[in-house]
C-alpha positions as CSV (number, residue, x, y, z in Angstrom):
1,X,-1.7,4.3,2.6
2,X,1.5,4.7,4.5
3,X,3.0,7.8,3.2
4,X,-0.2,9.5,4.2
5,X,1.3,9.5,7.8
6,X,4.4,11.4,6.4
7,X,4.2,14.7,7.6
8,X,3.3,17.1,4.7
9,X,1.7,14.7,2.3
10,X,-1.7,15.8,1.6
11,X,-3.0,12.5,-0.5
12,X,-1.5,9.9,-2.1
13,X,-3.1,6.9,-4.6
14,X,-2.0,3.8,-5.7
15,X,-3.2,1.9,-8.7
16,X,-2.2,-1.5,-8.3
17,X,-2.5,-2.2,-12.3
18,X,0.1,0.8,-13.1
19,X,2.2,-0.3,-10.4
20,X,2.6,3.5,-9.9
21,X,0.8,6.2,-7.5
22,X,0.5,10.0,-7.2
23,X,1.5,11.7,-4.1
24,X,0.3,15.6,-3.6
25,X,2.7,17.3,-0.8
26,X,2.8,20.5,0.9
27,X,6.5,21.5,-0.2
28,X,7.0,23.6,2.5
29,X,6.5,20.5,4.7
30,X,8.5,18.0,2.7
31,X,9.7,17.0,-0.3
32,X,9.9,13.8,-2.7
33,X,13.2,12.6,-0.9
34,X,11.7,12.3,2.6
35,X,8.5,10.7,1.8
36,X,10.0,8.3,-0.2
37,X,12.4,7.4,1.9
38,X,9.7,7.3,4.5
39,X,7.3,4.8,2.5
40,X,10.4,2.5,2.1
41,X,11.2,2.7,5.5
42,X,7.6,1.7,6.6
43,X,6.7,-0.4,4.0
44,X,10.1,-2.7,3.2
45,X,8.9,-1.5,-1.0
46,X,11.3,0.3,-3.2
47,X,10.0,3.5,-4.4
48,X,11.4,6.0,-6.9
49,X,10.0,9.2,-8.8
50,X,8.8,8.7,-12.4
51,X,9.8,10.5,-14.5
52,X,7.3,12.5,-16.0
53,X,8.3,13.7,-19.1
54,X,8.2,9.9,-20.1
55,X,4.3,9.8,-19.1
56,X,2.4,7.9,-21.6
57,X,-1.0,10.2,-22.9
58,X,-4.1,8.8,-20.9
């Protein structure tokens, strides 16, 4: 995945159905503005944060 070339980001997953992934980050490294402004960059997609309070129980 792209954002895995961002320096700092450990992982990151993407599940196609969800339309939705999971990034872990070393936040002494970087933080959710600069990756995702990295994966837009490099991949021409929108991406935004989720808000997580809104999760729906698995």
């Amino acid at each position: 995945m792209a954002v895995e070339r961002v320096a700092g980001v450990i992982e990151a997953e993407f599940d196609d159905e969800l339309d939705a992934g999971r990034v872990t980050y070393d936040p002494e490294k970087t933080d959710p503005a600069t990756f995702i402004s990295e994966l837009e960059r490099m991949t021409g997609f929108r991406a935004a944060l989720r808000d997580e309070t809104a999760r729906e129980p698995r």
